[in-house]
Structures are given as structure tokens and as C-alpha cells.
N, C-alpha and C positions, 0 to 999 in steps of 0.2 A: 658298515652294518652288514649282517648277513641276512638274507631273504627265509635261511631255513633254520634260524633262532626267532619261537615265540614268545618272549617275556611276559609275564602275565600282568608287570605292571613295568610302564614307560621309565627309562632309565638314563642319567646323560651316559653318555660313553668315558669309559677309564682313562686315565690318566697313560701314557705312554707308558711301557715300562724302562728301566733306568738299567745302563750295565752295573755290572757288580763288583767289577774293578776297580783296583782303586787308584790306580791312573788317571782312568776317566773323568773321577771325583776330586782328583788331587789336582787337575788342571786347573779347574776349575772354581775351586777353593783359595788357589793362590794370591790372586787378585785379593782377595779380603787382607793376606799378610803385609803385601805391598801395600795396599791403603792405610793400615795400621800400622808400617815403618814410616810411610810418607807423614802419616799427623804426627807419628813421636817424632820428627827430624825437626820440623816446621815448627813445632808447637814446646814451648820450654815444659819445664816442670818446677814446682816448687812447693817449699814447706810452710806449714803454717804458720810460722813468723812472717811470711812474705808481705807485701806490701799490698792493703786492698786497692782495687781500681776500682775508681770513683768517677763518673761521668760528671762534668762540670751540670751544677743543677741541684746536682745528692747533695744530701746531707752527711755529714761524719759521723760516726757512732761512736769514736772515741778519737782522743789526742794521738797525732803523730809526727814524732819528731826527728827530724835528722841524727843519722848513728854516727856520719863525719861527714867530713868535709864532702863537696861534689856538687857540680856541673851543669846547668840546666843547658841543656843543646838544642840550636836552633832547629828546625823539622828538615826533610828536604824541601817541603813546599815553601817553606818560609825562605829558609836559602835560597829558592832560586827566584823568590819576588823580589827579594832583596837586593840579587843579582843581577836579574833581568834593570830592576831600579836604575844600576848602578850604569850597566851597559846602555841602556837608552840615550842616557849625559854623555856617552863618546860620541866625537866627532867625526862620520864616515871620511875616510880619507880618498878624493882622487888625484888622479895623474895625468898629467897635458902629456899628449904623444903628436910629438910632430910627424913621425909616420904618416899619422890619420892625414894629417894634412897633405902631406904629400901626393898618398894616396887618390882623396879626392881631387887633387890638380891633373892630376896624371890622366883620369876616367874622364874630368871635364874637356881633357884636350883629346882624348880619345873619340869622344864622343863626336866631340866637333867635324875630327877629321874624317869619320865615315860619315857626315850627314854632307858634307863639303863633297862629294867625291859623287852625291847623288844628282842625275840629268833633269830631272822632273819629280813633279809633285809624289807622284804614285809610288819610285823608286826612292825618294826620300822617306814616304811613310815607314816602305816598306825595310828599310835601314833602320830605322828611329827602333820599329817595332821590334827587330833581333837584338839592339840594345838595351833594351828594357824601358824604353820612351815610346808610352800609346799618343800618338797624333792620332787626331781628325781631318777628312781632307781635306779644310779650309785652312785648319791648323797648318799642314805640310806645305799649303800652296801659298801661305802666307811665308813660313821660311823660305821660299824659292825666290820671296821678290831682293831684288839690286841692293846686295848689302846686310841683309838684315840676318845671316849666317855668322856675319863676322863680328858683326857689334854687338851681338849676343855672345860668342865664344869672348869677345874682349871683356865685356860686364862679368859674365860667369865669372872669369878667370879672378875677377878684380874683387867678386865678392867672396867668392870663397876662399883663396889668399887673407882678406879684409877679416870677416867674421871667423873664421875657423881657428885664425892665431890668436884671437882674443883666448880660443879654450871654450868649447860649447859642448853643454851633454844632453843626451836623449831627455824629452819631458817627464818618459815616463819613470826614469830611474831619479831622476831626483824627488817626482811626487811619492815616490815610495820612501824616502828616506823622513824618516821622525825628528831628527835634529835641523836643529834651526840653522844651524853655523856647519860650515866643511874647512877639511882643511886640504890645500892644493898646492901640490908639489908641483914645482914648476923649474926645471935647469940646476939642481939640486935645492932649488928654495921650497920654502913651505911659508904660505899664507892663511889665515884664517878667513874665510866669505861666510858672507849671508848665503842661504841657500837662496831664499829669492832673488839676487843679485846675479848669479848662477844664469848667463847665453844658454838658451835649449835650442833645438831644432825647430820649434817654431816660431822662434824668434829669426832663426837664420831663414825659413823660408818666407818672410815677411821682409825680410831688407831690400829698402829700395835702389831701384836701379838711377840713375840719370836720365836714360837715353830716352827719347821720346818711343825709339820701336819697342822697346821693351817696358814699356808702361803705358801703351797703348792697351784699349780693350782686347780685345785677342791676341797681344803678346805680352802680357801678365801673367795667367795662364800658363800660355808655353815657360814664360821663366821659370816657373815656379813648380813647375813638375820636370824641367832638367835642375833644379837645385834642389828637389827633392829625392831625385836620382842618383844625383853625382854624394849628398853628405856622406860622411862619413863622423864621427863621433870624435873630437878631438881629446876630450875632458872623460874619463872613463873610471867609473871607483873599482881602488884599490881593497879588494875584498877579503885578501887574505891579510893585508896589515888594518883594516880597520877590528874584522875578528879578535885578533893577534890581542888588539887593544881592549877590544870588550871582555873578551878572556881570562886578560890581566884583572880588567875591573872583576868581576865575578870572582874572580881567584881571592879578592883582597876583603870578599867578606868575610866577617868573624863569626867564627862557630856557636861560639858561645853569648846567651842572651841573660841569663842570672847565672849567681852562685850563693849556695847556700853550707851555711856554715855550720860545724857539729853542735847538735845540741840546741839548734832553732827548729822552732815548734811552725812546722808546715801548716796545720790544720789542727782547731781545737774541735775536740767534741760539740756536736750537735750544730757545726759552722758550716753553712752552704760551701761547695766545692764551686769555686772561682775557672777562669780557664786558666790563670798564673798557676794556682792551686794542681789544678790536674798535670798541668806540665812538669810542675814540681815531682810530683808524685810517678810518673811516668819515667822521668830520671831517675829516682830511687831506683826504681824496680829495676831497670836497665843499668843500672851502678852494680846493683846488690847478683846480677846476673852472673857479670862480667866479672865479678872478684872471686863468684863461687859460691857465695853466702845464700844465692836460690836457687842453687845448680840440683843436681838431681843423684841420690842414690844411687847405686846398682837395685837396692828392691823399688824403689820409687819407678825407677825406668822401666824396670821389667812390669809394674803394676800398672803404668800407663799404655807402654804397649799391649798386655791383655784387654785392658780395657777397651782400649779400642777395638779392638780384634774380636770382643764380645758385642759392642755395638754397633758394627759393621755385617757380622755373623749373623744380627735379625733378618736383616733384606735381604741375604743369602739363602737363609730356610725359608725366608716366603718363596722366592724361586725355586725352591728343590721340592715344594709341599705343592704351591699353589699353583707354578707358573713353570710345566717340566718344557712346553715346548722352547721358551728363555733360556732355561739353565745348562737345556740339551745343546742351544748353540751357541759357538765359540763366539760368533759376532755379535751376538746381542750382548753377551756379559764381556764385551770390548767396548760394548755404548756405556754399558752401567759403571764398566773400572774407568773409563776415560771422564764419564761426569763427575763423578764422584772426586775422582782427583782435583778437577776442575776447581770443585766447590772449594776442597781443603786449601788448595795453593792459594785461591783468591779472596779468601776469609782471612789467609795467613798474610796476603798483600792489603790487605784494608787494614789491618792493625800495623803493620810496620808503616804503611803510606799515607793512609787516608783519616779513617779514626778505628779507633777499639770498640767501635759497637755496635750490636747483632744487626743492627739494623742494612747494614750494607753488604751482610756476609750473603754470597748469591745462592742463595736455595733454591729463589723463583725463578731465576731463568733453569736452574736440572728440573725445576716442577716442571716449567711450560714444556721445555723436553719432553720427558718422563709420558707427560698428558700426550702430546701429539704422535710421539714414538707407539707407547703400548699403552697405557690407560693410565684414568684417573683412582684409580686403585694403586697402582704400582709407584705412581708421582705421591700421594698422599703417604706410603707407606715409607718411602725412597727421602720423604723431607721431614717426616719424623725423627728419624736415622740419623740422616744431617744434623739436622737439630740437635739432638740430643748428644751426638759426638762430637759437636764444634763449641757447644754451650757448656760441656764438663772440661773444656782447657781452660788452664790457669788464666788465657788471656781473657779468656770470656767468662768469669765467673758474677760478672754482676748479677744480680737477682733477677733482672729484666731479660738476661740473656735467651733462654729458653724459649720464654713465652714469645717475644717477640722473634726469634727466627722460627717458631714452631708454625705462626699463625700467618705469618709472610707466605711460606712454603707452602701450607694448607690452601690459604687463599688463589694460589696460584693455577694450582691443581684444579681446584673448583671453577675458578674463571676462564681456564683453558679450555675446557671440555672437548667437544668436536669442533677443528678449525675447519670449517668451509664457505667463510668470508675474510676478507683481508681486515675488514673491522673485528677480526674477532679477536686480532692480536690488541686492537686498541683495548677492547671491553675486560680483555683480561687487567693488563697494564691498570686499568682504571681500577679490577675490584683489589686487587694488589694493595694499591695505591690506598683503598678503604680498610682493608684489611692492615695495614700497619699503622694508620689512625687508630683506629678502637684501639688495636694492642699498646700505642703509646698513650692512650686516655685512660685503658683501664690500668695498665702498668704505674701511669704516670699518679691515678689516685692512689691508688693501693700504697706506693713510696712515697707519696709527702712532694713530688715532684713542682717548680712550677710551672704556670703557665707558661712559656717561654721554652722550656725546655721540651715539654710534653711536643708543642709545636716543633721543634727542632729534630727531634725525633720520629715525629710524623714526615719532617721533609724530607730526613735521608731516606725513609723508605718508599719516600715516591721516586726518590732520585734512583735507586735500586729496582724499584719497576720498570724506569723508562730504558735503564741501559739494559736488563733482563731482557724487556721486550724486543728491544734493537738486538741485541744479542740473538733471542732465538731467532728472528727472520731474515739474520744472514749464516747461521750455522745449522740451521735446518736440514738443507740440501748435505752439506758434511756426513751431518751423524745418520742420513736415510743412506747415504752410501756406504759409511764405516756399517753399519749394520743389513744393510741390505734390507729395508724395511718399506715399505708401500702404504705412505701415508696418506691421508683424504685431501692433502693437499696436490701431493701427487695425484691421485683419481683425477681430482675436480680438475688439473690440469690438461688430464686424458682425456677428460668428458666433451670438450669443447670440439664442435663439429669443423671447425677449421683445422685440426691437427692435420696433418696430411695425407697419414692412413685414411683415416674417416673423409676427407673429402676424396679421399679416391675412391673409395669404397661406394661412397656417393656417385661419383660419376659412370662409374664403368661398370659398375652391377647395385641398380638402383631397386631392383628387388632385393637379393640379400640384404641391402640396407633397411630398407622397409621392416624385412623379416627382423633382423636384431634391433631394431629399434621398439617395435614390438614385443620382441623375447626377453628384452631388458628391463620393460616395463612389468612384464610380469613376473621377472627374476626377483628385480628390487620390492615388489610386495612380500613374496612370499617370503626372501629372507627376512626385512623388518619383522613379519609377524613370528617368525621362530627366533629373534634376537641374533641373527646373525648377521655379516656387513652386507646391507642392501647397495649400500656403492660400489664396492669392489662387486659387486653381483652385475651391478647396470654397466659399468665400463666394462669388466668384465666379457660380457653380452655384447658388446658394440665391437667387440675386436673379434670373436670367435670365431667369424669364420671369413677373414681377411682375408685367407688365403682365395677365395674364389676372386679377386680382383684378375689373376691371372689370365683364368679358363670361364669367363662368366658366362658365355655361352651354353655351356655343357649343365647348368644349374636349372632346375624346370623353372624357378622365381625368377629368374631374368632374363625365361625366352617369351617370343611372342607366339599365339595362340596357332596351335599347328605345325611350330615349327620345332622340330625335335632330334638334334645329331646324332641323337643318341638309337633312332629308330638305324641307321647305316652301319652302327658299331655292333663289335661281337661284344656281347655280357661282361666277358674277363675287362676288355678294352675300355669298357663304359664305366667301370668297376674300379680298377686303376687308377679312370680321371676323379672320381671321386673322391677318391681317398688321397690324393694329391693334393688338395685343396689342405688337407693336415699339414703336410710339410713346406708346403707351399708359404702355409700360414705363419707356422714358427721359425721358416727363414728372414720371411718378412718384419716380425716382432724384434729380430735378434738385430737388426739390424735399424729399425727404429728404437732400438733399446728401451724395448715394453719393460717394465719391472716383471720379474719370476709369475708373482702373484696374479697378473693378467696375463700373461703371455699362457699360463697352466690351461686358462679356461679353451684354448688351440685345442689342444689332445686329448682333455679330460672331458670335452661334451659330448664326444661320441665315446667313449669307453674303447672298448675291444666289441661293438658291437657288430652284427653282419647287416652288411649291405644287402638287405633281405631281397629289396625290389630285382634288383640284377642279379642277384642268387638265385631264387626262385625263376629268372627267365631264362638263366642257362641251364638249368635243369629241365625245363618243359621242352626246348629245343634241340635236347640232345646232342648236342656237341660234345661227346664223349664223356670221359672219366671228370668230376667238376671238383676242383680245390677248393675245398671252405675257406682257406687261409688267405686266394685274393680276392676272397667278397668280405673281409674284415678291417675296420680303420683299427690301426694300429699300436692304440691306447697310448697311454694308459689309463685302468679306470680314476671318476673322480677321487679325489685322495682329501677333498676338502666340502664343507657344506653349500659353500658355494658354486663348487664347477658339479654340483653332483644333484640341487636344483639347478643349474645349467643347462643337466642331460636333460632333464625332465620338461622343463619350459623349453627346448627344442623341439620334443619330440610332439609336446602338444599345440603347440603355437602351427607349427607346421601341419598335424596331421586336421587339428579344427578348421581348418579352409576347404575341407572338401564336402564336410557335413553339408548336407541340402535344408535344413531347418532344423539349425544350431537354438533349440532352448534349452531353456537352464537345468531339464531335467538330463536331455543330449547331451549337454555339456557334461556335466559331472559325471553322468558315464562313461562317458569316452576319456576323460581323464582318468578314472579310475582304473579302467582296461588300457591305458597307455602306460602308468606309473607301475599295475603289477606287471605288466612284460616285462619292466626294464630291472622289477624286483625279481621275476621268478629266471631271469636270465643270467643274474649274480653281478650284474653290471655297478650296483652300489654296495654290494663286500667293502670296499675298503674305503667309505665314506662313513665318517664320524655321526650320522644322520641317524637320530632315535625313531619309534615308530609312530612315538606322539608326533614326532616334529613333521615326519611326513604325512601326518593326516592334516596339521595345521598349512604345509605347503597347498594340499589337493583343496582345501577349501579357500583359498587364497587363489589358486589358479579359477575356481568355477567361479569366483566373487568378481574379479578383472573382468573372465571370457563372456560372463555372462550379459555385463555390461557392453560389452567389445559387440557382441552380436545382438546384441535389444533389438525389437522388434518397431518399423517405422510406419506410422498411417501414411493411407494413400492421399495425396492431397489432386483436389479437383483438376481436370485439363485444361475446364474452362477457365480458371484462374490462371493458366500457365505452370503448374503443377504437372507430378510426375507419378504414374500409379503402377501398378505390378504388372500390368498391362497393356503397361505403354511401347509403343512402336515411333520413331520419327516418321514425319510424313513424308510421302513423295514429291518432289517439286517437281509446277505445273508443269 
């Protein structure tokens, strides 16, 4: 805004203006071509002979009959139930490895011979414990008595020899195995076992001993944690030859599940659509593809690809008309070509994988995007678009198409609104969830549909809610990166006084803190009532002037009463430290990786203004020739309507603490005479800020301040009360 432009009626601010190149615009344009080869790639074409798609449920509106011979093909999902079916019925295969065995003789006799080699109780623990055997030292001092080293090494020896050549396998790998039966290769044979028949380990550490020491109360115990230590797994499945085998089974399902023969009448007129029925007919069309017969012209192709390219081209000019600071950057219209594609490819994967209809195609997750990113303007406009270009391909021409991806997407948008609860991703989810019901109730009356179906169609669209909303709350943080975007999720994440900035900020210069806590509160009024973001106003506000964590001394808000460094420094010097607190600030931001959008409000709340106080004091003291340029913070000015009521709720938050009887009439004046300084100083030139908006800010500051400084009765001393003339007493 310019301080020396008087409009005689309030006016928003112009639109940026746009280069004239055509570079500029051709960058930027191209994205829409690439969207529009991506749907003609994805998405077939075909002539009106083609085969209608009919959702199991519809009715037929006429006879349609097979042209020849052909195939009904099982789905992939079908295949691989099929297969999984069939894979379950094999038998995992393991393999006795007398290694294992070996192994664990080897360790029991190892084990033995350093505990044999220890003089006492202590140096036995302490041997056991390098081995991986925790003794107690009742436990150790019980090994130490006449014998009982050896008749344990001799039992060990006898039981793990004993049980391990039976072929014993971990508990936990055969509770994982689904089949009943195994088959176990043993010395090149192979057996079939019950799996419950199947030695585990804890069966092996439950075998009894003989000997009285080792089944005594306290040598139980010790046996059974060196045979816990010494197993080894003798029985181990063979993973890659049981695979091998379920592979094979899976390999040996059949593809095919009907066939239909030339000249049999699939569906009569006015006959409910079956799911045999649809399958059928899903065939066709995939038949009739494949030979050419609903392949696509040269003008067919070239007339889909315009098409496209025309209804792609809407949400383009709403960018270029409505929304220049989007269309201006290259990242944001990387957020809009990346959803967008998103949408097409995964609309194009629910019809080859899942089912053919609208219902699952993801609008709602680009809406809840679209909403949290830049607005529910741009999501509403963005799923229209959608809509309407994924609902004119052949795959989607059912009549329901439209309506129901149009009101998915709609509703998404609406339920998204501002996220600054983690329930709000539920609330959306749920109206989602409502909004694909009416559409398949009213859908479903309008076509003759039944109940069954109507319901069916309501379910995929909650099914398309819940993965939407799962979807946006882990690709969130993505598309704020790909676009460099500062959402309210990010704020409300900033806002929390624990972040580490804010609690230093708190510690070490607990004025400052006070002050932006303060500044914030009357930042975020003033924007709400001019419709601008009040939270990026308040965080904002909370980081601005971080930089004095460094030097908080040198701040008059965080010294104590009298004491002043600044009274020993030369002006320039005291001037300096001041304006340090800027770079101080935005080193510290860049390094907590503040987003662009708060880290601005650093540089932009003081403008290029002068450091009047220490200006003015090296000018009285005559210290020579005085540089304007190091009594000035270093700007730049604010550039947004945010950090530019920033400047303004600094300068007042600050300068109202010295007023001696702040009323509300004081108040508004002293605002008013703070706000024209910073106008007649040029300091908001390049703030977007009208003169309406700033008179709505000044009366939003006098509204807060006025409250802030309300006037309080005296309450009686007698009562323990505290009056305007009160003094503590002196003790006796």
C-alpha cells in the first residue's frame, strides 16, 4: 500500500501482474497437456456400437448378445483367492540338520569346561555370565558343591544327543505354519508328520533329567537355562522348496471361469444385471478391445485428447484469473499436476483391479488436499474437473457416473475445511462417508436401482473415504514440502510452547516472551476481523523476535529495573546490538527449519525502519558526523498482510506500556499516532493492506488494548485487599 495514495473509495489490491512471454505461460500450460496424454493413454476409446457397462443391480435396456465366440477371465483378485486356496493345502517342507546337533554338543561341552576350570562360587558366576548363562549366587554356589558340575555336564550331554536327534523345531515357527501335516526330509527320506506331533523347544526344555541334582529344587532351574542356552534348532523349514511348491500350485490355477458362445444372448432387455452377467459383459468389452473392433480412430483419438485438454484447461484459467499468486509458482502447479495425475492413474487402477465405478475413483482424497493445501474454493473447483473428466471416459459412462464422483469430491471439500484438530480428519471421512450415501439413494431412485445395490454403493464410498482419509494424513507433510506450503497444521504444530525455540525463548528472555505473546494475541484479532490468516499472524508473532534469545540482556523487556548496558555503550554500538536480534533471528529460524511464511514475520516487523531512540541519542551527544544507515533494521518491508499488522501490533503493544492512564480514549490515540508514523514513513508501500482494512485493524487493536488495560477497584486493606495506595508494612 502507499501512504501517499488517497482512494476515495476502499479498494482490495490488484492482482499481480503476469509476464507477457510466452515462455512464462507455456511452462506452465504444459502440465495440462501431459494430463491430457496421461488420461488418453490410460483411458481406451470407443464407438458407439461398444459394449454398455452395466453395474450388477441395473437393469438392461436392450438384448445383448454375443458377436462370437469368447472367454470370461478370472479377475486378478479372483486368481490369487484361488491361489492363495490352493497354496494353503501344501505341505511346508522341513529338514533334520545334524549340524544343529552337533553344534549344540559342542557348546554343551564348551560350556562345561569353563565352568569346571572356576575355583569358587564368584569366579564360576562370573565365567557362566561371559557365556551367556545368568547364575544367582546361590545358584553358582550350588554348582560348586562335590560333583554336581559333572552330572550335569553328563545329563546335558545325554539330553541333548537324546532329544535333538529325534529333530526338534522352534514353537514359534511351527505355530505360524497353517497346515496340519509337514513333510520332513530326513538322510534323503521324506515323511509326512502331524504338525502337532512336531518336538519344539519347549518340549526339549521340559525333558527330564534322572539324577536327583538336577531335579532337585534349585537344580531344575540351573538345567534348564543351560538347555535353554546350549539348543539349537535341529528340524528347520525349508523355505525356499516349500514356496517352490505353492508356486507351482498357484501356477496351476485356470484362467478361465466361463465361456460364452456366438450368438448366446448375455442379457435380455429390461433383465437385472447379475454379477455372472457383468463379468460377461466386461469380457466383451475387453474381447472387442483387443481385436480392434473398440479401438479408436485417428479423429476419435485426437477428439479425446482435446477433450481432455478442454476439461483440464477449466482449473487452469481459474488459476490464471483467480488465483495469480498459484499460477505464478512453479511449485504449486507441481502440487496440482502431481494430484491430478494421481487421481487419473488411480481411477484407471480401480477399474482394471477393483471395480468400474465412480464410487472408488479418489477425488476425496485431491479434495481433502486441495482444502488443506489452498482452499475449499480451489478443492470444489479442482473435483468438479475431476469429475467431469474421469466421468466422460468410456469406462465411466454409466449414468451414475458423474453425479456420484461429483458429490464425493464436493463433500470432501466441505468437510475438510480448516484442519486444526486431528478429529477433523475423522469428521471429514464421516461427511464423505454421508455424502456418497444420498448420492447412491438419490442415484439409486432415479435408476430403478435395488436396495442392495444402492447399499453396495454406498459402501464403496465409505470404503473410498476411509483410505482418502488415511491417504491424506500420511501424504500431507509430502505435498507441504513438494510445494513449499504452511499449513494450519503445520502452524498449530509451531504454536505448541514446547517447541524448543519457544521454550528457549521462554527461558532466557522471559520478557520478550511476554511481549510476543501479547503481540500475537492482538495480531490474530486484527487479522480474523480483516479476513486474513489470524494463525499464521499468532505463530507468526511467537517467533519474531527470537532472535533476542541470544543478547537478551541488551532488550529493555528483559532487564531489571535500573539496570541498563546500554547506558556504557556508544549509540552506534547499542544500535548494532539491536538490529542483530534480525539476523540473529533468521539464523536461528533457518536452522530450526521455521517454513518461509513465519520465518518473513523475523525481518518484515520492523521494516527498514530507524532505530529512532539510539538515533536520536547520538545526534544530541555529538559524536560526530551520524550514519542514518546504522540506526536502520535491515528490512525488508512487510510484503504480506500479515507481517505488516505485525509491524503495527509491535509498535503498539510495545509503546502502550508506558502510557501512565491507558483509557480507551488514550488508547485509540496513541494507536492512531503509531499506525500514521509507520504510514507516513512508507514502511507499508509494499503491503497488500487497503485503507478499509487498516482502519478495521486500529479498531481491533483499541478493542483487545482497551480491555488489556481496564480499569480495577480498590479493594479494602481491612479485608486483605490491595488499593492504589498501598505500601507493605514494615516488620516490627
Amino acid at each position: 500500500m502507499s501512504a501517499r495514495r488517497t482512494p476515495e473509495i476502499p479498494v482490495e489490491p490488484p492482482a499481480p501482474e503476469l509476464p507477457r512471454h510466452v515462455g512464462f505461460h507455456l511452462v506452465r500450460w504444459l502440465p495440462v497437456a501431459g494430463l491430457a496424454l496421461l488420461t488418453f493413454l490410460l483411458y481406451p476409446g470407443s464407438r458407439q456400437g461398444d459394449t454398455p457397462r452395466l453395474d450388477a443391480g441395473q437393469v438392461a435396456m436392450k438384448d445383448i448378445v454375443a458377436p462370437f465366440d469368447f472367454d470370461v477371465r478370472k479377475s486378478a483378485a479372483e486368481m490369487a483367492r484361488e491361489g492363495d486356496r490352493l497354496a494353503a493345502n501344501v505341505r511346508p517342507v522341513y529338514v533334520y540338520r545334524a549340524s544343529a546337533l552337533d553344534s549344540a554338543l559342542a557348546l554343551t561341552d564348551d560350556l562345561f569346561s569353563r565352568l569346571d576350570r572356576a575355583a569358587s562360587a564368584e569366579e564360576l558366576q562370573s565365567v557362566a555370565e561371559v557365556a551367556g548363562l545368568h547364575l544367582s549366587p546361590e545358584e553358582a554356589a550350588y554348582l560348586m558343591g562335590g560333583g554336581r558340575r559333572a552330572a550335569f555336564r553328563a545329563d546335558a550331554i545325554e539330553t541333548v544327543r537324546r532329544e535333538l536327534s529325534r529333530g526338534v523345531a522352534r514353537a514359534a515357527t511351527l505355530q505360524a505354519e497353517s497346515a496340519r501335516e509337514l513333510i520332513v526330509r530326513r538322510n534323503g527320506n521324506e515323511s509326512v508328520v502331524a504338525r502337532a506331533s512336531v518336538p519344539d523347544d519347549q518340549g526339549f526344555l521340559e525333558a527330564r533329567s534322572q539324577r536327583s541334582s538336577v531335579n532337585s529344587a534349585i537344580g531344575r532351574p540351573i538345567y534348564v537355562k543351560i538347555l535353554n542356552l546350549v539348543f539349537r534348532p535341529t528340524l528347520t523349514p525349508d523355505l525356499a522348496a516349500t514356496d517352490s511348491a505353492r508356486q507351482a500350485m498357484r501356477a496351476s490355477v485356470e484362467p478361465v471361469k466361463d465361456r460364452v458362445r456366438a450368438n448366446e444372448l448375455i442379457v435380455g432387455a429390461h433383465e437385472v444385471v447379475t454379477n455372472e452377467i457383468h463379468d460377461r459383459l466386461d469380457a466383451l468389452r475387453s474381447e472387442l478391445l483387443q481385436r480392434g473392433e473398440g479401438g479408436r480412430s485417428a479423429t476419435a483419438a485426437g477428439g479425446q485428447f482435446a477433450t481432455a485438454t478442454l476439461v483440464l484447461s477449466v482449473f487452469w484459467l481459474l488459476l490464471l484469473l483467480y488465483r495469480r499468486e498459484s499460477y505464478t509458482n512453479l511449485r504449486h502447479i507441481a502440487v496440482f499436476t502431481t494430484l491430478f495425475g494421481i487421481v487419473i492413474g488411480g481411477a484407471a487402477l480401480n477399474v482394471r483391479f477393483l471395480h468400474p465405478g465412480a464410487e472408488l475413483i479418489p477425488i476425496p482424497f485431491a479434495a481433502m488436499l486441495l482444502t488443506a493445501l489452498f482452499s475449499g474454493r480451489v478443492a470444489m473447483l479442482g473435483a468438479a474437473v475431476l469429475a467431469v473428466l474421469l466421468a466422460s471416459q468410456t469406462t465411466y459412462t454409466m449414468p451414475s457416473s458423474l453425479y456420484i464422483a461429483l458429490i464425493g469430491g464436493v463433500a470432501a471439500a466441505v468437510g475438510m475445511r480448516v484442519v486444526r484438530r486431528r478429529t477433523q480428519i475423522l469428521t471429514t471421512m464421516a461427511v464423505v462417508m454421508v455424502g456418497f450415501g444420498i448420492a447412491a439413494l438419490a442415484v439409486g431412485m432415479q435408476l430403478g436401482w435395488e436396495p442392495g445395490a444402492i447399499g453396495v454403493s454406498a459402501l464403496r464410498g465409505g470404503v473410498n473415504a476411509v483410505a482418502s482419509a488415511a491417504l491424506v494424513s500420511v501424504s500431507l507433510p509430502l505435498f507441504e514440502s513438494l510445494g513449499r506450503i504452511t499449513t494450519d497444521v503445520t502452524l498449530l504444530e509451531l504454536s505448541d510452547p514446547m517447541h524448543p525455540l519457544l521454550r528457549r525463548l521462554a527461558m532466557e528472555a522471559p520478557g520478550t516472551y511476554a511481549h510476543s505473546i501479547a503481540m500475537a494475541n492482538l495480531c490474530e484479532a486484527a487479522c480474523n476481523a480483516i479476513g486474513a490468516n489470524g494463525l499464521l499472524a499468532r505463530v507468526g508473532c511467537y517467533y519474531h523476535d527470537i532472535g533476542k534469545v541470544n543478547k537478551p540482556q541488551f532488550f529493555v523487556e528483559n532487564q531489571a529495573p535500573g539496570v541498563n548496558p546500554h547506558d556504557k555503550l556508544k549509540p552506534a554500538v547499542s544500535a548494532q546490538l539491536i538490529r542483530s536480534h534480525v539476523k540473529d533471528g533468521i539464523a536461528l529460524a533457518a536452522e530450526a527449519r521455521l517454513p518461509a511464511a513465519v520465518a518473513a514475520f523475523i525481518p518484515e516487523h520492523h521494516g527498514s525502519a530507524d532505530i529512532t531512540y539510539f538515533l536520536e541519542r547520538a545526534r544530541t551527544r555529538g559524536d560526530g558526523e551520524v550514519q542514518p544507515e546504522q540506526f536502520r533494521y535491515p528490512g525488508p518491508k512487510p510484503r504480506s498482510i500479515e507481517t505488516a499488522v505485525a509491524m503495527l501490533a509491535d509498535g503498539v503493544e510495545a509503546a502502550l506500556r508506558v502510557l501512565g492512564d491507558p483509557s480507551p480514549e488514550k488508547v485509540r490515540d496513541a494507536i492512531d499516532h503509531l499506525v500514521h508514523q509507520r504510514v507516513e514513513s512508507g514502511q507499508l508501500d509494499e503491503a497488500p493492506l487497503t485503507l478499509a482494512q487498516l482502519e478495521r485493524v486500529k479498531e481491533e487493536f483499541t478493542r483487545v488494548l482497551s480491555g488489556v488495560y481496564h480499569n480495577r477497584v480498590d479493594y479494602p486493606a481491612g479485608t486483605g485487599g490491595i488499593s492504589a495506595s498501598w505500601e507493605r508494612a514494615s516488620p516490627a
